[in-house]
C-alpha positions as CSV (number, residue, x, y, z in Angstrom):
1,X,-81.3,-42.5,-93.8
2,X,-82.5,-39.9,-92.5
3,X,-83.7,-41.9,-89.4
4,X,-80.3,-42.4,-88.6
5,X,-79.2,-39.0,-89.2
6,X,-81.0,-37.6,-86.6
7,X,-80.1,-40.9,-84.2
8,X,-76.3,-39.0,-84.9
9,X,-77.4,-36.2,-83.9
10,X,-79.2,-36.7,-80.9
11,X,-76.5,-38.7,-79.6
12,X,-73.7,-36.1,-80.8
13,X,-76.4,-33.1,-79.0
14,X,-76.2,-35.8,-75.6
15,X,-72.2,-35.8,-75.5
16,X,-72.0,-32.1,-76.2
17,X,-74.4,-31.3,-73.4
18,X,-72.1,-33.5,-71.0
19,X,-69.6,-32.0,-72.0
20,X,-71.1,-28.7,-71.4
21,X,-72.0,-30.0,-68.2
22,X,-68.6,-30.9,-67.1
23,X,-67.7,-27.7,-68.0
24,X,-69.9,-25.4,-66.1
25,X,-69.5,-27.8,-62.8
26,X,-65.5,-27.4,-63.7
27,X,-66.3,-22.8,-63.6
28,X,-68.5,-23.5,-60.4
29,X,-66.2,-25.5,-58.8
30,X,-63.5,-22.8,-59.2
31,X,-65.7,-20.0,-58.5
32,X,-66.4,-21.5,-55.1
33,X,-63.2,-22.5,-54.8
34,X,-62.2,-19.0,-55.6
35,X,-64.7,-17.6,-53.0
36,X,-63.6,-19.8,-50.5
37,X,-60.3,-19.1,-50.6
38,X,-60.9,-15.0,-51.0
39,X,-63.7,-14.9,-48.7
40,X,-64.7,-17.8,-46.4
41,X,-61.5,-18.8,-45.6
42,X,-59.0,-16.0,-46.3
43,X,-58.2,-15.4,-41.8
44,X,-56.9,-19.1,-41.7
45,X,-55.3,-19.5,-45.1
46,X,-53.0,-15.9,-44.8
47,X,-52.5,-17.5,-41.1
48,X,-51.2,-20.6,-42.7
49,X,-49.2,-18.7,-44.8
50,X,-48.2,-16.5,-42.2
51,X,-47.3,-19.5,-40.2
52,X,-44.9,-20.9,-42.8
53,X,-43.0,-17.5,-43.5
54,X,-43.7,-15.6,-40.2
55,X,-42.3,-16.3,-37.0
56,X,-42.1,-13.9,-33.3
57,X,-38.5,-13.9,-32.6
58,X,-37.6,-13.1,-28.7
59,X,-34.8,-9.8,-28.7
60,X,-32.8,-10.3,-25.9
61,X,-32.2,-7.7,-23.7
62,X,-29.0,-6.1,-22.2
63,X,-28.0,-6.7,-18.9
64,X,-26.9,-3.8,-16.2
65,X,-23.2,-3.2,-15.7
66,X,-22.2,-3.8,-12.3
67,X,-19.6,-0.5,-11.7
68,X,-17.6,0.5,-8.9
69,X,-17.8,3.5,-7.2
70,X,-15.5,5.2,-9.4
71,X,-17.7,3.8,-12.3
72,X,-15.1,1.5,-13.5
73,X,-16.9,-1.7,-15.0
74,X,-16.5,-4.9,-13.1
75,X,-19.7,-6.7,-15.3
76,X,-20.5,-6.0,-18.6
77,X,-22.5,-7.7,-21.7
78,X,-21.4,-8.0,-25.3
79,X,-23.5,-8.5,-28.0
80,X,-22.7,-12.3,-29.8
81,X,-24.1,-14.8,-31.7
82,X,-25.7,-18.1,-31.3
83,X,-26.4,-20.8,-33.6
84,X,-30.0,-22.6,-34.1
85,X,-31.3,-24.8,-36.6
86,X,-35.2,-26.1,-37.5
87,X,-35.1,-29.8,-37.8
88,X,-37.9,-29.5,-39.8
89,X,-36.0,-27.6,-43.0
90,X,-32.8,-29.0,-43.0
91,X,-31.2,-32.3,-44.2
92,X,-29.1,-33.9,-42.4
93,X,-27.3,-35.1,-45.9
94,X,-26.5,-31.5,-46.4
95,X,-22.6,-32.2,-47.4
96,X,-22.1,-27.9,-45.9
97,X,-23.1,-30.2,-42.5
98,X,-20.0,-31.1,-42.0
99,X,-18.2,-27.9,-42.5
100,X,-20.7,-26.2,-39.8
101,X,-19.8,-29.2,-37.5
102,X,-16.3,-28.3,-38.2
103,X,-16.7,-24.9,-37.5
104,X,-18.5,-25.4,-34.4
105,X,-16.3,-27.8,-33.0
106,X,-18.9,-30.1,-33.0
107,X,-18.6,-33.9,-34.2
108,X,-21.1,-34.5,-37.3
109,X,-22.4,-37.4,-35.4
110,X,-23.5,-35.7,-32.5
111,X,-25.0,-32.8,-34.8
112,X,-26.8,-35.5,-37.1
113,X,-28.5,-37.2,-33.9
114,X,-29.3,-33.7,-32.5
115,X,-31.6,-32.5,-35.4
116,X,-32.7,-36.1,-36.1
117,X,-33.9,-36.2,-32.1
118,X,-35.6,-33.0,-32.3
119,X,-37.3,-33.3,-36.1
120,X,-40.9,-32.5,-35.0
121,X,-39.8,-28.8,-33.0
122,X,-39.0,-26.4,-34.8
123,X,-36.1,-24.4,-33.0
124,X,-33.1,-26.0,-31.1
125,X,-29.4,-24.6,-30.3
126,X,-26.6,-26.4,-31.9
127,X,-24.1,-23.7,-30.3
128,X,-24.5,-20.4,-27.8
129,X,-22.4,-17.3,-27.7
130,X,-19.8,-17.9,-30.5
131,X,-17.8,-15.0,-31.7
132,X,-18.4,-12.5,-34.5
133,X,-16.0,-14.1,-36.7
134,X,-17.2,-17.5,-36.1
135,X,-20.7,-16.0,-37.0
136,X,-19.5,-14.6,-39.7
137,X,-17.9,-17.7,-41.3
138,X,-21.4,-19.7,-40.2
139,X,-23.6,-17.3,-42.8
140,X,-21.2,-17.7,-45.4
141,X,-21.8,-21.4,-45.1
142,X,-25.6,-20.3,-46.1
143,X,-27.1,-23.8,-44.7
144,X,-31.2,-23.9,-45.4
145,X,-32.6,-24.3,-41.8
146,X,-29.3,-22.7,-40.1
147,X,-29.9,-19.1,-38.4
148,X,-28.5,-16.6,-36.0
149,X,-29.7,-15.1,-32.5
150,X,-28.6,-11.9,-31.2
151,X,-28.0,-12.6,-27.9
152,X,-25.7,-11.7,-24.9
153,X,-22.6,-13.0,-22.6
154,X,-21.4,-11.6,-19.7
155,X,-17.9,-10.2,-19.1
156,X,-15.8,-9.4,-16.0
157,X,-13.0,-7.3,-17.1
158,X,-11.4,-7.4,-13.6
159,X,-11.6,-11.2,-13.8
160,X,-10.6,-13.4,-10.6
161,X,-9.6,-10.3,-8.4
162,X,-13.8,-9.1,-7.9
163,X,-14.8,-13.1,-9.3
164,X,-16.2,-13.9,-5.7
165,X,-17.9,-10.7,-5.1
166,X,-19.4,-10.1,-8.2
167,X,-20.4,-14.1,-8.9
168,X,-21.3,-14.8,-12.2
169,X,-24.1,-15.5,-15.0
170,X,-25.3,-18.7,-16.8
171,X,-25.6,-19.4,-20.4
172,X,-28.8,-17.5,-20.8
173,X,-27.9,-14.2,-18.6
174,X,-29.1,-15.5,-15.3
175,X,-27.3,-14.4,-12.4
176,X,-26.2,-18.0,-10.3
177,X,-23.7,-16.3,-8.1
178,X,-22.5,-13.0,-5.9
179,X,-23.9,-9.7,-6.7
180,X,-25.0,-11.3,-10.1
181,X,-27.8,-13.5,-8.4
182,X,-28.6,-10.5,-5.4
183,X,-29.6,-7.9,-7.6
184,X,-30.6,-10.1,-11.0
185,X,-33.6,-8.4,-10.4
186,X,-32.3,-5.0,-11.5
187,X,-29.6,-6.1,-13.8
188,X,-31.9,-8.6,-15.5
189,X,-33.8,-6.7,-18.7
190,X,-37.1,-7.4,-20.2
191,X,-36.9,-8.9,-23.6
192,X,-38.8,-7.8,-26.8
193,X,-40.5,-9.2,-29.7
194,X,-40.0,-9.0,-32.9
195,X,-42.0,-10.4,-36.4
196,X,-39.9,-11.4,-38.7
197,X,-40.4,-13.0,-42.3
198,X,-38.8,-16.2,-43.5
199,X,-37.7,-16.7,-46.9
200,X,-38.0,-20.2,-48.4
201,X,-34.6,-21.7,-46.9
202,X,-35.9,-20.7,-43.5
203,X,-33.6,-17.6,-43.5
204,X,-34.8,-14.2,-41.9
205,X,-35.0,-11.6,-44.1
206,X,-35.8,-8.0,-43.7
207,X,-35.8,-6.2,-40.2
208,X,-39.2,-7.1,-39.4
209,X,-41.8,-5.7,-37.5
210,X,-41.4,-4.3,-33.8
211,X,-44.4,-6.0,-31.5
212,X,-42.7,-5.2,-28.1
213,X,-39.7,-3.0,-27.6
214,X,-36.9,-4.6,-25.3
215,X,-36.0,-2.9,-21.9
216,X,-32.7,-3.0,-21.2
217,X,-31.6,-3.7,-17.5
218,X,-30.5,-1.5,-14.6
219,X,-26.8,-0.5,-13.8
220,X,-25.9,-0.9,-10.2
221,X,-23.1,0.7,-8.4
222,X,-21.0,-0.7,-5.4
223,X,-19.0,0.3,-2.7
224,X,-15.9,-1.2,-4.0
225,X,-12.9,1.0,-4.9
226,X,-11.1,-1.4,-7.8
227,X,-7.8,0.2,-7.1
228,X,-8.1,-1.0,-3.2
229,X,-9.1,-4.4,-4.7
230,X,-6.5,-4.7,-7.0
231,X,-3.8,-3.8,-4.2
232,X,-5.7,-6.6,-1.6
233,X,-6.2,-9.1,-4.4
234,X,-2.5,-8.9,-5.0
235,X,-1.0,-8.5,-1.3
236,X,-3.2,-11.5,0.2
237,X,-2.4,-14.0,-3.0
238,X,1.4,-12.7,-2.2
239,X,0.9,-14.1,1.5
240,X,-0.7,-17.3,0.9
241,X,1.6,-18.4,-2.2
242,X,4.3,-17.5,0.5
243,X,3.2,-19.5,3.4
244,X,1.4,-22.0,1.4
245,X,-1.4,-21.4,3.0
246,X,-4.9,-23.4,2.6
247,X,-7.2,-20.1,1.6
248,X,-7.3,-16.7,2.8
249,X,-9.7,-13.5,2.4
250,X,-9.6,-9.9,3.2
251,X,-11.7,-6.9,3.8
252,X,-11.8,-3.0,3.7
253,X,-14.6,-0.6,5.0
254,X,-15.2,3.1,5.5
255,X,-15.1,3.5,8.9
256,X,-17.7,6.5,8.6
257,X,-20.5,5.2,5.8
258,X,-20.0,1.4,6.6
259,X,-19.0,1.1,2.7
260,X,-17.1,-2.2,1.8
261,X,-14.1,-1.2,-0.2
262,X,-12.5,-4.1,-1.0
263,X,-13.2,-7.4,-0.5
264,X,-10.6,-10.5,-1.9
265,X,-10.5,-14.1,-1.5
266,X,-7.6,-17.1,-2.1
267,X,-7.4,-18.8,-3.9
268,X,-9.6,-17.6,-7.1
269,X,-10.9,-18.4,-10.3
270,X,-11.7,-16.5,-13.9
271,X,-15.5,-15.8,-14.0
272,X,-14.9,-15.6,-17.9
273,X,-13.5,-19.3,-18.2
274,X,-14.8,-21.5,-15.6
275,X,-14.4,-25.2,-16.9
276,X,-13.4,-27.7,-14.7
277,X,-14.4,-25.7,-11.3
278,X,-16.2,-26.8,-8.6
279,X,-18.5,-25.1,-6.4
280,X,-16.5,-24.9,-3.9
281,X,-14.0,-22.5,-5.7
282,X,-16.6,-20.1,-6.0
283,X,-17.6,-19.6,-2.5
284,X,-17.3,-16.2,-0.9
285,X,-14.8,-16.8,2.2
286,X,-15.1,-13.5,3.6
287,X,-18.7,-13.6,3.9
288,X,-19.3,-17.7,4.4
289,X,-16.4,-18.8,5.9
290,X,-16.4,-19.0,10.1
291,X,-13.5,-19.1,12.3
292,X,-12.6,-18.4,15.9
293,X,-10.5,-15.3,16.0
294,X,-8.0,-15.8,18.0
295,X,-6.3,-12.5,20.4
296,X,-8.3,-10.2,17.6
297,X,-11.3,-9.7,20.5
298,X,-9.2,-8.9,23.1
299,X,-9.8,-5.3,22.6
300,X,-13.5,-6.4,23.2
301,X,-12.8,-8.0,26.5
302,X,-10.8,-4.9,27.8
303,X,-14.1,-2.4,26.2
304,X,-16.6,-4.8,27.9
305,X,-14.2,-4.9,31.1
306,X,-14.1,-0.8,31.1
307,X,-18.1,-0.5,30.0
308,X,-19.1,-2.2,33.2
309,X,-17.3,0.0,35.4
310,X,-14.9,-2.5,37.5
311,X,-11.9,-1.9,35.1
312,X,-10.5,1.4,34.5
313,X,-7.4,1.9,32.1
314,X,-5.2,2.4,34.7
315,X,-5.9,-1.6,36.6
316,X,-3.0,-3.6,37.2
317,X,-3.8,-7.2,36.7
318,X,-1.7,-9.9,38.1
319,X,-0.5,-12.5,35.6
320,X,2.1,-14.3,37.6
321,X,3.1,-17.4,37.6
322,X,2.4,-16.7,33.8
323,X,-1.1,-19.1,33.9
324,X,-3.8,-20.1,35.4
325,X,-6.6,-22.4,36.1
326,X,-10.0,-21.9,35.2
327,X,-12.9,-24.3,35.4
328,X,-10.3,-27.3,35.5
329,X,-8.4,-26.3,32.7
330,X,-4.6,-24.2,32.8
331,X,-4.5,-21.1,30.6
332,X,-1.1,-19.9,29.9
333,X,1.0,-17.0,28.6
334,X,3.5,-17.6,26.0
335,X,5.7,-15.5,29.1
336,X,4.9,-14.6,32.2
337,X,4.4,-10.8,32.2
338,X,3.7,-10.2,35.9
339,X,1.8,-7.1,36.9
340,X,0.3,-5.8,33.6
341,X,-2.2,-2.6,33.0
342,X,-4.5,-3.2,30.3
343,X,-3.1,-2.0,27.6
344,X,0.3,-3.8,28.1
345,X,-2.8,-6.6,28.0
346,X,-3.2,-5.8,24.4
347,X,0.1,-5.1,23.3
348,X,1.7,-8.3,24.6
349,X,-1.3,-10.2,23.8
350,X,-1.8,-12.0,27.6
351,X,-4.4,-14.7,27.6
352,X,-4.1,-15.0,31.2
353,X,-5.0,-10.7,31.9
354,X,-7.9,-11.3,29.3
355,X,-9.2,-14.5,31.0
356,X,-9.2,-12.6,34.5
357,X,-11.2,-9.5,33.1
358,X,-13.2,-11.7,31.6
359,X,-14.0,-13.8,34.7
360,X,-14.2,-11.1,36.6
361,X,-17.8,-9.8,34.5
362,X,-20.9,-11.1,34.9
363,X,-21.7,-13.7,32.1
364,X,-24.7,-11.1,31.0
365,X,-22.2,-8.9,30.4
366,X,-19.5,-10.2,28.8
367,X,-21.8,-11.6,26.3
368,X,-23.9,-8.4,25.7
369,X,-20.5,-6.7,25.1
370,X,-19.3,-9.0,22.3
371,X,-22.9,-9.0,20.9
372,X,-22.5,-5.2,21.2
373,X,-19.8,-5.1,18.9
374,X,-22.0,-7.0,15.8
375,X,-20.7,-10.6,16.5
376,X,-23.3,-13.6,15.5
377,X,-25.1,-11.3,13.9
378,X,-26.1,-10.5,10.0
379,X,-23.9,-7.7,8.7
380,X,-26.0,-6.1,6.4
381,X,-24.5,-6.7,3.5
382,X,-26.9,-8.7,1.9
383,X,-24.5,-11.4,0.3
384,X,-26.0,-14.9,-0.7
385,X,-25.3,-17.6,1.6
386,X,-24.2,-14.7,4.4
387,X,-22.8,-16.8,7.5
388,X,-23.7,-14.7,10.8
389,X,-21.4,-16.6,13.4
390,X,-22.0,-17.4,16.5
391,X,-21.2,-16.7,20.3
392,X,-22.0,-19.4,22.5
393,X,-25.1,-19.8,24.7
394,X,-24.6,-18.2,28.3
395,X,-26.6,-20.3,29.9
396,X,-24.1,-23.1,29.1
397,X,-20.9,-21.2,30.7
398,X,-18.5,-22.3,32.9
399,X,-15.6,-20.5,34.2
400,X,-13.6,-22.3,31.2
401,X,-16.1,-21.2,28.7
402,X,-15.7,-17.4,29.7
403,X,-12.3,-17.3,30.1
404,X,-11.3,-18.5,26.6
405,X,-14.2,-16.2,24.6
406,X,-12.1,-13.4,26.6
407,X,-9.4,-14.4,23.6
408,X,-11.4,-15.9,21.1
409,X,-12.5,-19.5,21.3
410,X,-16.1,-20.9,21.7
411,X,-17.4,-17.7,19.1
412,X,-17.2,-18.3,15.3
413,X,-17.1,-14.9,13.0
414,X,-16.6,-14.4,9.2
415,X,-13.9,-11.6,7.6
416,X,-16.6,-9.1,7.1
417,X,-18.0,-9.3,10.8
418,X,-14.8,-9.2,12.3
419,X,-14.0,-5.9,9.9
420,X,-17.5,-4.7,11.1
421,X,-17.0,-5.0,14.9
422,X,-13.3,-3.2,14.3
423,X,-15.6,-0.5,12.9
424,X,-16.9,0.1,16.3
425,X,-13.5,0.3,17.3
426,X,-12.5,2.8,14.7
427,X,-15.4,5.3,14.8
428,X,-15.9,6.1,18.4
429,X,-18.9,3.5,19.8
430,X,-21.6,3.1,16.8
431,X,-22.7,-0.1,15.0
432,X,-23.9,0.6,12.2
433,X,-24.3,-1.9,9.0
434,X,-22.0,-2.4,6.2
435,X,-22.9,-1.9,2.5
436,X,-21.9,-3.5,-0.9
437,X,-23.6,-1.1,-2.8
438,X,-22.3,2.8,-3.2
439,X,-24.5,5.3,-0.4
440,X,-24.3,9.0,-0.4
441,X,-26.4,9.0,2.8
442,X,-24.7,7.8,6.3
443,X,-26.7,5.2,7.3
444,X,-28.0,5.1,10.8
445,X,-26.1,3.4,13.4
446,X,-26.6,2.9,17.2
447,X,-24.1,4.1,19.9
448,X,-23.4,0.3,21.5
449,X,-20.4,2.2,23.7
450,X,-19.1,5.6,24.6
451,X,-16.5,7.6,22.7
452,X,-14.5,7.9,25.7
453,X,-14.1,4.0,26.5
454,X,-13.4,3.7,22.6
455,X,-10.6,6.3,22.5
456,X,-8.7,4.4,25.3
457,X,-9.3,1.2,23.5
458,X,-8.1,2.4,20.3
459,X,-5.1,3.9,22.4
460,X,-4.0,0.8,23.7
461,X,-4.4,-1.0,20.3
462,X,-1.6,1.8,18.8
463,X,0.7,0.0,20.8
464,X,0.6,-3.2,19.1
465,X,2.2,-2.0,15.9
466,X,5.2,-0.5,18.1
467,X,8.1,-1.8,19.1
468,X,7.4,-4.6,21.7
469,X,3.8,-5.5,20.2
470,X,2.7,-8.2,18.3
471,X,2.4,-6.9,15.4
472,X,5.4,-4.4,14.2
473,X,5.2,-5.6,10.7
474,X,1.7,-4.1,10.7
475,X,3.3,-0.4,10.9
476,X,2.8,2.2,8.0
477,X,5.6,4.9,7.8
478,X,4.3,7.9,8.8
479,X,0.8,7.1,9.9
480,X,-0.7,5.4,13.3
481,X,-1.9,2.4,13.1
482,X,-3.9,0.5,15.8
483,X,-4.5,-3.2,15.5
484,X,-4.2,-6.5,16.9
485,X,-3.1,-9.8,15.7
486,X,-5.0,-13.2,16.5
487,X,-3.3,-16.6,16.2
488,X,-5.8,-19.2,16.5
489,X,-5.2,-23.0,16.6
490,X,-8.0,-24.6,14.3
491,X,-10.6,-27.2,15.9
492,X,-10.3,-30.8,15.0
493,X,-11.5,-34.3,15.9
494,X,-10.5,-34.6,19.4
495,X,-9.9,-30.9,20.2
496,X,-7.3,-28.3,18.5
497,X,-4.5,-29.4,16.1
498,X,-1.2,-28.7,17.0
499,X,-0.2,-28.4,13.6
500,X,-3.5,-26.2,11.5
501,X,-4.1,-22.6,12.4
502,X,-5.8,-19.1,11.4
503,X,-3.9,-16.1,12.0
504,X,-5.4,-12.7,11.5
505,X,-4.9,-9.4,11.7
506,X,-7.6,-6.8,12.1
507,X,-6.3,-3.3,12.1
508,X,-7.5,0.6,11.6
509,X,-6.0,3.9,9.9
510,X,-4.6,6.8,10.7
511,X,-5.4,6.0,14.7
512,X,-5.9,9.4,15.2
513,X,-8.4,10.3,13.1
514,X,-9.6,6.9,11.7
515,X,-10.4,6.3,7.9
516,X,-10.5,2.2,7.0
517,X,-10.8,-0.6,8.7
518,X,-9.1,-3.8,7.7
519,X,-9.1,-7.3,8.4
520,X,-6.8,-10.3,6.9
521,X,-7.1,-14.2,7.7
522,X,-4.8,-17.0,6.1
523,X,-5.9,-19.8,7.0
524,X,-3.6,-23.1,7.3
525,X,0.1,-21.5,6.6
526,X,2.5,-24.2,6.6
527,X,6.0,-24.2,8.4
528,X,7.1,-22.5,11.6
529,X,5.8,-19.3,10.6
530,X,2.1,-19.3,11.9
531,X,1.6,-16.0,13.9
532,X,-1.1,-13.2,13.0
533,X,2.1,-10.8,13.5
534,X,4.1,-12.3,11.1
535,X,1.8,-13.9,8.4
536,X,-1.1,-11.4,8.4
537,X,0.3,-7.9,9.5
538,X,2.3,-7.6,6.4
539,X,-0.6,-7.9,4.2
540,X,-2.0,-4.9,6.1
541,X,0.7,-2.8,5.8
542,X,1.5,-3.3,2.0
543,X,-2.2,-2.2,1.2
544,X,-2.6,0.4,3.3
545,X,1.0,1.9,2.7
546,X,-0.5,2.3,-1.2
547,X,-4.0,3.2,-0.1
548,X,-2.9,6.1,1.9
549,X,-1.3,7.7,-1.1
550,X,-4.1,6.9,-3.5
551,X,-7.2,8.4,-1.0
552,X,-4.7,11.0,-0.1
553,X,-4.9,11.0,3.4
554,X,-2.9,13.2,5.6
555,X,-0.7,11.2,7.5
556,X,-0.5,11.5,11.0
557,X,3.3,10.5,12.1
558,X,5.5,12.9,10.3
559,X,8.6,12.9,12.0
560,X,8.5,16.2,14.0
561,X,11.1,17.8,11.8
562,X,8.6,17.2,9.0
563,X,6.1,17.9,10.8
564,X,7.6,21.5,11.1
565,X,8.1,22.2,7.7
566,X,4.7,20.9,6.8
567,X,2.7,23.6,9.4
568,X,5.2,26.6,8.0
């Protein structure tokens, strides 16, 4: 008995040890368990943690305004929303799925196969730059795995009238075109970081820690006045809606600093909604677009003629019978004027007295003096995709050649160059550069002719806009205005068309004291009216008949009655 008593008990003492056993390997097993997690392992297990509840979160930063020179904004940012989701927290059996689709304007289809495409990253858009009360109604929705980005879009109060100056900005604030993708350097800012904690639906919560403090991006101020593109914008779209016209583009600079003051194109296009445009309808035609000129370098021929000392303004050139031949080919008048001074040259516009001055240089010379005035040269303006133009290679001349560059063929100029080399014109001899951006400092120029050849020039030009001259409907009541037209027929397959033309007008005011330059092209008018007189003058006169007034300059053809009273 008591044999097995004590068998009992031994085996009873065996089970309790085990048990005791288990025990104490249970108490190590969580002590080292503990110390692992507490100790050895505490870095990686808070950085799983921190991993599943912590993320860095990019803070956009604000673009630069683009201002004019009165500081009146032509490119600002606004703060909006955009809409991300992780794949990895939400379910695409969510029935609030639908509702965001809904919201979004987004098929649930194409939102199902989005998330389902992208379920091993983490981050993906489902919408950019929606409005604050679209954002507003997304929260509400409060979808686990849907979030928010502050981020920015770009907006051009001014809309098409600056569009093809100013360019424009893609989806993620990246200048693509204009003065957007020159200076995106400055505008551009440097984003921040941010930590910021997740709660369990994947939803940020808190403000989060700073790690790097966003820099916003650089304002830049132009040249432009907005009130001079405003009244361009709206003259030129006038003309080319009248004449239905292929394009057209104008230009307005400071004679002294160089400063572009205006600078318009047709037709246009809203920067702030640009769906189903083409690249082609953002191009910059006063800066990319060539053309030959036409009559406008006329005044160049007579400068060049008067530079190299065989022409003074006082020679009589013979244009009887009314044309001539040159190299082979007959150049003509539209009339035959007979004996002509030079600047009866310019005010009738005689092919035939430009030709003979022309001919009558040295090829050197005739093309250093339209080089002199800027031609097939960069402007300085600095534009993307800036076309210099051309004047044709001298050694290839023949008497042809020479004679029709005397009134613009065989040379190819943009807008802008054309208003640069009526700069010359306008302030007495210097070349200097032109300028997009706003300068308080003249910039430097070189004297390319004398003051006294210019004045006569600019003399001569007055008489366009008179009475008898090509281009009356250029006048300004109560200022002088010198000028002149170009009507140039457009090259085609075969030679010129008979039917496609560009006429111009390049023009500068008050003559007597000169303050702007200005040049207009339309391109293609349709119908019988074609001339740079007719189509283009106008366009100068409506602009600077307002811009007179609102730069308040003194006019300088008060009737003399007026004139009187005004000195008293």
């Amino acid at each position: 008995m008591s044999s097995r008593a004590n068998i009992v008990t031994q085996v009873g003492s065996w089970r309790l040890n085990l048990v005791r056993l288990v025990f104490i390997c249970l108490v190590l097993g969580l002590a080292w368990r503990l110390a692992d997690i507490q100790v050895l392992n505490s870095e990686f297990l808070r950085g799983q943690g921190d991993a599943r509840h912590l993320r860095d979160v990019t803070v956009s930063a604000h673009r630069g305004m683009i201002l004019d020179r009165h500081d009146e904004p032509l490119a600002i940012s606004t703060p909006v929303d955009s809409v991300w989701v992780n794949p990895q927290d939400i379910s695409i059996d969510d029935t609030k799925l639908s509702e965001l689709a809904e919201l979004l304007a987004i098929h649930i289809s194409a939102v199902k196969k989005k998330i389902v495409a992208n379920k091993s990253r983490e981050f993906i858009y489902l919408k950019r730059r929606i409005s604050p009360e679209l954002a507003d109604k997304v929260k509400q929705l409060n979808i686990t795995g849907v979030a928010l980005q502050r981020e920015y879009k770009r907006y051009y109060p001014a809309g098409e009238v600056t569009a093809h100056l100013i360019g424009f900005t893609n989806v993620d604030d990246k200048g693509q075109e204009g003065l957007e993708l020159t200076h995106d350097e400055t505008l551009k800012g440097v984003p921040g970081l941010k930590r910021m904690m997740r709660d369990r639906y994947g939803r940020y919560v808190g403000g989060g820690e700073q790690l790097k403090a966003s820099k916003p991006g650089e304002d830049i101020r132009l040249s432009i006045d907005l009130r001079l593109q405003y009244l361009s914008y709206q003259a030129l779209k006038a003309a080319v809606n009248k004449y239905h016209a292929h394009s057209g583009s104008a230009v307005i600079l400071d004679i002294e600093t160089g400063e572009v003051l205006a600078m318009v194109n047709q037709p246009a296009f809203n920067p702030n909604n640009r769906r189903g445009l083409s690249a082609s309808d953002y191009r910059n035609r006063a800066v990319i677009d060539l053309f030959e000129p036409g009559s406008t370098v006329k005044p160049f021929t007579v400068a060049t003629g008067l530079k190299s000392g065989k022409f003074t303004e006082d020679s009589i050139i013979n244009t009887n019978p009314g044309y001539f031949n040159a190299g082979g080919h007959t150049i003509q008048d539209h009339h035959n004027l007979g004996e002509i001074n030079l600047a009866t040259l310019i005010q009738k516009s005689s092919n035939v007295g430009a030709s003979k001055v022309a001919l009558a240089l040295e090829p050197e010379e005739l093309w250093q003096g339209f080089s002199s005035f800027g031609l097939g040269q960069p402007t300085g303006a600095y534009f993307p995709g800036e076309a210099m133009g051309s004047l044709p290679d001298l050694q290839t001349w023949g008497a042809f050649d020479r004679a029709t560059l005397a009134f613009g063929y065989g040379l190819a100029t943009s807008t802008l160059q054309l208003a640069r080399a009526y700069m010359v014109l306008a302030n007495g001899g210097i070349l200097r550069p032109v300028s997009l951006m706003k300068t308080d400092n003249l910039p430097d120029g070189r004297r390319v002719f004398s003051s006294d050849t210019i004045k006569h020039i600019l003399g001569m030009m007055e008489r366009v806009a008179l009475p008898g001259g090509t281009a009356e409907k250029a006048a300004v009541e109560n200022y002088r205005v010198a000028g002149k037209t170009g009507t140039a027929k457009k090259a085609s397959r075969g030679g010129y068309s008979d039917a496609k033309y560009v006429s111009v007008f390049a023009g500068v005011i008050p003559a007597s004291k000169p303050r702007l330059a200005m040049v207009v092209m339309i391109d293609e008018p349709q119908g019988r009216v074609y001339y740079g007189g007719l189509v283009a003058a106008p366009v100068f006169s409506a602009v600077m008949t307002s811009a007179m007034r609102l730069l308040n300059i003194d006019p300088d053809n008060l009737p003399e009655s007026r004139m009187l009273v005004a000195q008293q």
